[in-house]
ZASE-162671 format. One record per residue (C-alpha): x, y, z; chain; residue in one letter. Coordinates in Angstrom, 2 decimals. Layout:
# residues N
px;py;pz;mol;type
X;Y;Z;A;a
...
//
This chain:
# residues 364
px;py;pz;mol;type
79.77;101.46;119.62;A;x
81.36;100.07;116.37;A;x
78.14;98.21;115.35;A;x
76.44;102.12;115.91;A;x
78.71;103.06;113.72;A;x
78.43;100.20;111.16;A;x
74.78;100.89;111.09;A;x
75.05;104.22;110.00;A;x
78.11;104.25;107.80;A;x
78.19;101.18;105.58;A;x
74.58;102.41;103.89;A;x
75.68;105.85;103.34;A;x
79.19;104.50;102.04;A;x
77.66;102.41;99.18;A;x
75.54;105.12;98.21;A;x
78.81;106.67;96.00;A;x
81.18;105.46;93.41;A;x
83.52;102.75;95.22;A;x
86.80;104.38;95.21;A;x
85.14;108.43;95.98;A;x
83.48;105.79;99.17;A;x
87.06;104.39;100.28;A;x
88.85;108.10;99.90;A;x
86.33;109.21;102.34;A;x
86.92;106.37;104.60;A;x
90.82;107.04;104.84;A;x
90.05;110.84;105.21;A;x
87.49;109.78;108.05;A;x
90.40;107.45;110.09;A;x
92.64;110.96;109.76;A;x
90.22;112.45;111.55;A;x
89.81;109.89;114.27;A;x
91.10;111.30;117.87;A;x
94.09;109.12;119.24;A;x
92.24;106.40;121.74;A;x
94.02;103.40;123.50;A;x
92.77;100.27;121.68;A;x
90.99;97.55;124.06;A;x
93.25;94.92;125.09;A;x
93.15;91.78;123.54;A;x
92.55;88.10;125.07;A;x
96.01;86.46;125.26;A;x
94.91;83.58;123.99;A;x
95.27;85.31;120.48;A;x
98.93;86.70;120.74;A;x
100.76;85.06;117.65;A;x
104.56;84.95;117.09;A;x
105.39;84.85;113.88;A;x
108.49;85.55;111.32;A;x
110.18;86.62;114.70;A;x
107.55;89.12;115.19;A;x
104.91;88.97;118.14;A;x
101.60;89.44;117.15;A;x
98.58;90.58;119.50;A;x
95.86;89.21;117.55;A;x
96.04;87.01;114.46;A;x
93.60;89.33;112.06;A;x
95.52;91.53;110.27;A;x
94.43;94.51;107.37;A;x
95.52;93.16;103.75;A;x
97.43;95.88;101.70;A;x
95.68;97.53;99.03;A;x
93.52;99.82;101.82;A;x
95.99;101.97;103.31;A;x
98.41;102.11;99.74;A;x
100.29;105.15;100.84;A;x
100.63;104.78;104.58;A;x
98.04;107.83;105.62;A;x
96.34;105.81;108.91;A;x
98.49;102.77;110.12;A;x
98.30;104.07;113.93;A;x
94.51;104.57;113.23;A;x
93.44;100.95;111.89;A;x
95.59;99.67;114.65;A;x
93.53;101.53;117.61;A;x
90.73;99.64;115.93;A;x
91.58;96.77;116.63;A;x
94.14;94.70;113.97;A;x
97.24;92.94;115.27;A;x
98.91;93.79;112.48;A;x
98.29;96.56;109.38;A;x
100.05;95.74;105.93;A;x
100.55;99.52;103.54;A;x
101.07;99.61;99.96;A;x
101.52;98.18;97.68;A;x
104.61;101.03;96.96;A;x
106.55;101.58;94.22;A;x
109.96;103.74;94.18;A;x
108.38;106.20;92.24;A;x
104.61;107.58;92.28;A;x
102.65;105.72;90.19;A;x
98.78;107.09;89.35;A;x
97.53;103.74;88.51;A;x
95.20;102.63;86.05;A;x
92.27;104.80;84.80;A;x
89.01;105.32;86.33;A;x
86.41;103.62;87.01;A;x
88.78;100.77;88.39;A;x
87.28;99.74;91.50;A;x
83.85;97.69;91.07;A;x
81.51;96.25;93.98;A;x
79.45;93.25;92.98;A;x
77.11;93.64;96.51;A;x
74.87;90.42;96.11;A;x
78.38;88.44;95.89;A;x
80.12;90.37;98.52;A;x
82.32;90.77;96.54;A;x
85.09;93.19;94.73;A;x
86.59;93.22;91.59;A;x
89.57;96.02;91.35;A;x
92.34;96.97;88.47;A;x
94.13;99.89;90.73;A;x
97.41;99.72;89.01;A;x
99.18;100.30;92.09;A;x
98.28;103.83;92.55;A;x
100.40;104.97;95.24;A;x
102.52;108.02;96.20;A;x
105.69;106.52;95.69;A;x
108.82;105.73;98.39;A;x
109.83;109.02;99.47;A;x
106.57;110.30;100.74;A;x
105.64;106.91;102.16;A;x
109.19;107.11;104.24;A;x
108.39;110.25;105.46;A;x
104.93;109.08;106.75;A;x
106.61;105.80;107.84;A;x
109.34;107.68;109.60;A;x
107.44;109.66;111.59;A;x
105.56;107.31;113.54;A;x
108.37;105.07;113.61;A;x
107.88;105.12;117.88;A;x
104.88;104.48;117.72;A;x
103.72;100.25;118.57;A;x
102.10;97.83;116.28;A;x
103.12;95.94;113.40;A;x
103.04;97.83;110.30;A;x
104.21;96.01;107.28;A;x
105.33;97.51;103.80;A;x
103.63;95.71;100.79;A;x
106.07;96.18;97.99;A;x
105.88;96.62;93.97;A;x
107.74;97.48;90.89;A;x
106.63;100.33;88.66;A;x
104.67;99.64;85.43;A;x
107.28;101.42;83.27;A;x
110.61;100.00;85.23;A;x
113.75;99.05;83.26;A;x
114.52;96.47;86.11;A;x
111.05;95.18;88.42;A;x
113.56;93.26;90.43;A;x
115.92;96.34;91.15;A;x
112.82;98.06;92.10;A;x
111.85;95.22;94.75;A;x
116.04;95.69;96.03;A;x
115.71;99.35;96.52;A;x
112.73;99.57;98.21;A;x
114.35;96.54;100.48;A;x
116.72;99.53;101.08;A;x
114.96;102.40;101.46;A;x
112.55;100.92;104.10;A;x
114.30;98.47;106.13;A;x
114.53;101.12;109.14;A;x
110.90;101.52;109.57;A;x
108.91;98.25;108.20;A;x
107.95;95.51;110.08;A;x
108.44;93.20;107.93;A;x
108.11;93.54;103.61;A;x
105.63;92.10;101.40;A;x
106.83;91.15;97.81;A;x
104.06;91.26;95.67;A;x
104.58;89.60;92.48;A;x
101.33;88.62;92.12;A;x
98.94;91.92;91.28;A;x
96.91;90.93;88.40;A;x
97.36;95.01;87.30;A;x
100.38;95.37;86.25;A;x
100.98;93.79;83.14;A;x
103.57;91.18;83.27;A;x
103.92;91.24;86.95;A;x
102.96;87.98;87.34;A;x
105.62;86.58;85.00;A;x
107.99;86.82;88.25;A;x
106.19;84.19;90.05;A;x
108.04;81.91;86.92;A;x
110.53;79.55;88.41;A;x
114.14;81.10;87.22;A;x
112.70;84.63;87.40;A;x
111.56;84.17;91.03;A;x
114.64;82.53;91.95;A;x
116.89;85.47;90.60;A;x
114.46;87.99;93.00;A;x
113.92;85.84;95.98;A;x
118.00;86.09;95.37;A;x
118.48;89.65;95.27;A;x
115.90;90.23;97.30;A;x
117.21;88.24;100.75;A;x
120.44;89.02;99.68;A;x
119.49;92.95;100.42;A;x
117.36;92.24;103.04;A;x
120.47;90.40;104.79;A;x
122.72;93.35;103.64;A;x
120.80;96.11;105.78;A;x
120.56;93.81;108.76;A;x
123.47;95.30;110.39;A;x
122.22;98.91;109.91;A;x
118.31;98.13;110.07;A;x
118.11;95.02;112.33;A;x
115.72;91.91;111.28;A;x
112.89;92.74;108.39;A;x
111.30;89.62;107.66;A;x
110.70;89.25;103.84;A;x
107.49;87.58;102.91;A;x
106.05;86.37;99.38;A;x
102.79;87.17;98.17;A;x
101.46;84.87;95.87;A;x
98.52;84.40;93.16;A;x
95.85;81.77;94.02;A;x
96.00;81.23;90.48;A;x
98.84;78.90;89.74;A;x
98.74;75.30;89.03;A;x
100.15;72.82;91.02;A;x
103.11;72.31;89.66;A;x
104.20;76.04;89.76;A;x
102.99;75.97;93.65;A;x
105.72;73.06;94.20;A;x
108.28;75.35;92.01;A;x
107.24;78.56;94.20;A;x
107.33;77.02;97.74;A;x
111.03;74.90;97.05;A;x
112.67;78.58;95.61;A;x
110.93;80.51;98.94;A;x
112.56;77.49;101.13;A;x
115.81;77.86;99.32;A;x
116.30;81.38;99.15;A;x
115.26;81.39;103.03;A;x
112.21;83.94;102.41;A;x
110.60;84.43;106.40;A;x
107.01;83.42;105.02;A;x
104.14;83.47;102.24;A;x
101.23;85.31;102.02;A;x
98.51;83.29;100.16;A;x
97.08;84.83;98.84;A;x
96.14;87.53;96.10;A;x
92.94;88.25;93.64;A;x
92.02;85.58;91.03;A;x
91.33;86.21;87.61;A;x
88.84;83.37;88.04;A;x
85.07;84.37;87.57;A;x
83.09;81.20;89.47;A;x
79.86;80.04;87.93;A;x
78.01;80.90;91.11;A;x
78.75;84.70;91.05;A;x
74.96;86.70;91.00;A;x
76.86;89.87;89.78;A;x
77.14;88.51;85.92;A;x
77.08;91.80;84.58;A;x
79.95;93.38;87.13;A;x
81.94;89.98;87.11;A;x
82.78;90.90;83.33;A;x
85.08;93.91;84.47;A;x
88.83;93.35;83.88;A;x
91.05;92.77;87.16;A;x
90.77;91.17;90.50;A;x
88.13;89.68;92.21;A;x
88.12;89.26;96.19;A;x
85.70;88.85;99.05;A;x
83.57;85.72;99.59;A;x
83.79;83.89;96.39;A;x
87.66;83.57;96.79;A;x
87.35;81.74;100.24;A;x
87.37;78.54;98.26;A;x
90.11;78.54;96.28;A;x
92.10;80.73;98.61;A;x
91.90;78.45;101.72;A;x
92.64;75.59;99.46;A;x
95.76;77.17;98.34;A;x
96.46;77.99;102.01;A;x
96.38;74.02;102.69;A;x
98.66;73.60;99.34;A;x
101.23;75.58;100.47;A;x
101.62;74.22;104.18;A;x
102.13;70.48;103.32;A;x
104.73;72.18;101.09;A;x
106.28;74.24;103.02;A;x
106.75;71.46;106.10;A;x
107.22;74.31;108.49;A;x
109.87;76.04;107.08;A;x
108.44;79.43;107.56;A;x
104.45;80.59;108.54;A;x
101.72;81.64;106.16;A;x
99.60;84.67;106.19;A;x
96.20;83.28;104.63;A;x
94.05;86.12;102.87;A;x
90.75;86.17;100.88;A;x
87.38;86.05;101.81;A;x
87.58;85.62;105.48;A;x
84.15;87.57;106.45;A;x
83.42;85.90;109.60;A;x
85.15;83.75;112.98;A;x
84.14;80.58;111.54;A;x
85.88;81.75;107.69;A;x
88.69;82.78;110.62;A;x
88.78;79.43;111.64;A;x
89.08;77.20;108.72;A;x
91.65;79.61;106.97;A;x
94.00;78.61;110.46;A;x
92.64;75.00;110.13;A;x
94.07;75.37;106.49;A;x
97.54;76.20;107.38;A;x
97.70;80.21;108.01;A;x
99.52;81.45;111.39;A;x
98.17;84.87;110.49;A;x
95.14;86.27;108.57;A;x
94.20;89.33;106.62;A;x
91.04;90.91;105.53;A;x
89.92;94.02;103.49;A;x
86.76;93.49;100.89;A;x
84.62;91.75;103.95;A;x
84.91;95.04;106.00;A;x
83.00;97.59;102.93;A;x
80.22;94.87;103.45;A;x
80.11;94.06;107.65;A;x
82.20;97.13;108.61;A;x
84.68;97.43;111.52;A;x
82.70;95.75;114.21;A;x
83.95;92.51;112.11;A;x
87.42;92.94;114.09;A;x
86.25;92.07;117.45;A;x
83.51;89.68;116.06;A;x
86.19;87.32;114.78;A;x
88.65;87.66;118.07;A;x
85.64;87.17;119.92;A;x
84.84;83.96;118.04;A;x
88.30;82.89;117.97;A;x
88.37;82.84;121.79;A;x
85.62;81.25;122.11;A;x
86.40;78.70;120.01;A;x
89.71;78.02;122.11;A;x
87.50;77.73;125.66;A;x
85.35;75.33;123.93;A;x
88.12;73.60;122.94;A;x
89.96;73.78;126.12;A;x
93.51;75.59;124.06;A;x
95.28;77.86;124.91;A;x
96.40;79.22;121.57;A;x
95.61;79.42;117.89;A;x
99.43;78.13;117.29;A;x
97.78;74.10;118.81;A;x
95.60;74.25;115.11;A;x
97.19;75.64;112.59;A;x
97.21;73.33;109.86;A;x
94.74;70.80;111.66;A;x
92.60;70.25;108.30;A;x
95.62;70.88;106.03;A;x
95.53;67.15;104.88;A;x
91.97;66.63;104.85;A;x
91.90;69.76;102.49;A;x
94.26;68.97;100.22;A;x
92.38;65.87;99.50;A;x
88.82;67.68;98.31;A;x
87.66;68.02;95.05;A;x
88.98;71.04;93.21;A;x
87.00;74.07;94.45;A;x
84.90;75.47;91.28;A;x
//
């Protein structure tokens, strides 16, 4: 039924401007009738940052910013849906056109701005399906025009403890200028800081909320080993590895669309991405899980992301190119993969290839 679907949507999507194409997606999933999602294989339940986790393939924020259709990506299949990113006040983003296919690269490039509606109508949204199951994480950001980014990540910390899942700090948006300036050693150190400190404040009145950090696949080396030993020190729950690059590779067709300003995902990031998934395990020596994110468009892409290191994955670009049926394609693969193997869950090889990736050549 989905690849029906996929057949007839995906052509007629691309036919308008990117972001008019995702509106009408979102406005399509509020118009979905509730339906009990299939059940998954077992083999694929993940715990993770004290969370349990029916399938491993989760939706990256940056789809759902405002929190309109958690309950409906969920039916469709994801173990886990991340909204945002938010910011505590409504935020209109950058301006139009910001959102950019490059279809022979599968590829997007995007400069959003954070475009959101802001904390109090997110809540709202939030609240009310707060009885509802499934994993719905909060992907969190600091206004453009903020006095204080880092009181911005401790309020929201505040405001949504009761109904997140777990929170997302995204310092690594290539949008917002200066954003990324709080991945800098003493900076990061003084969030992680305030951050966990709030996050450990509302546990009496909120209960656990895992606080993950979302990082650029962009730094060096040497600000990876700064990154991972604050996130270990300041007791962050896990990393999520990782953004958009700024990068342009060689090999992209698009030439002409590659020159737009912002971030580039989808396939050409699997790369680099999965290599900074390996990075960050050997690092992190099982102090806390990682989320791995970019370019995953298949089981096998799946596959070697977990090989890399990654408990958990996320997609979003892959699915305006192969559509929903993508979902059960990769669980379908995954499962497979663990029969043929004779395992009985993904947790046996995570990180399997870490080592072996970490000594490649430099992905280009």
């Amino acid at each position: 039924m989905m690849r029906a679907f996929d057949t007839f949507s995906l052509p007629l999507l691309r036919l308008f401007d990117p972001e008019d194409a995702h509106r009408m997606a979102i406005s399509g999933l509020r118009l979905l009738p509730p339906m009990r999602s299939r059940a998954d294989d077992p083999k694929l339940a993940v715990r993770a940052f004290g969370l349990n986790f029916r399938n491993p393939i989760g939706l990256a924020a940056g789809f759902d910013k405002s929190a309109e259709v958690p309950d409906a990506l969920l039916r469709l299949g994801f173990g886990f849906v991340e909204i945002g990113s938010v910011t505590p006040r409504p935020q209109g983003g950058n301006p139009r056109p910001r959102l950019f296919r490059l279809e022979r690269d599968e590829a997007v490039i995007n400069r959003m701005g954070f475009n959101n509606d802001g904390a109090e109508v997110v809540l709202r949204r939030l609240a009310g399906r707060a009885q509802q199951p499934g994993i719905v994480g909060v992907n969190l950001g600091a206004n453009k025009d903020s006095p204080d980014r880092t009181e911005d990540y401790v309020q929201l910390i505040e405001t949504f403890a009761p109904v997140a899942s777990y929170f997302t700090i995204n310092v690594s948006s290539p949008n917002t200028p200066g954003l990324r300036n709080l991945q800098q050693a003493e900076t990061l150190d003084d969030l992680l800081a305030r951050v966990t400190d709030a996050r450990d404040r509302v546990r009496q009145s909120a209960g656990d909320t895992p606080v993950l950090l979302k990082i650029a696949p962009d730094l060096s080396l040497g600000e990876l080993d700064d990154v991972v030993h604050i996130a270990r020190s300041r007791r962050v729950d896990g990393m999520i590895v990782g953004n958009t690059t700024l990068a342009r590779p060689e090999t992209l067709r698009e030439s002409v669309r590659a020159k737009e300003q912002g971030g580039l995902s989808g396939r050409p990031l699997f790369r680099l991405s999965t290599r900074m998934v390996a990075e960050t395990y050997v690092r992190a020596e099982g102090a806390f899980p990682l989320i791995g994110v970019g370019g995953i468009d298949g089981g096998g892409a799946a596959l070697t992301k977990i090989r890399a290191g990654a408990s958990l994955i996320q997609l979003y670009s892959a699915l305006i190119y192969k559509g929903l049926s993508l979902i059960d394609s990769i669980k379908s693969d995954l499962v497979a993969t663990l029969l043929r193997t004779g395992r009985d869950s993904l947790s046996e090889i995570v990180g399997a290839d870490a080592a072996a990736i970490t000594a490649e050549d430099w992905p280009v």
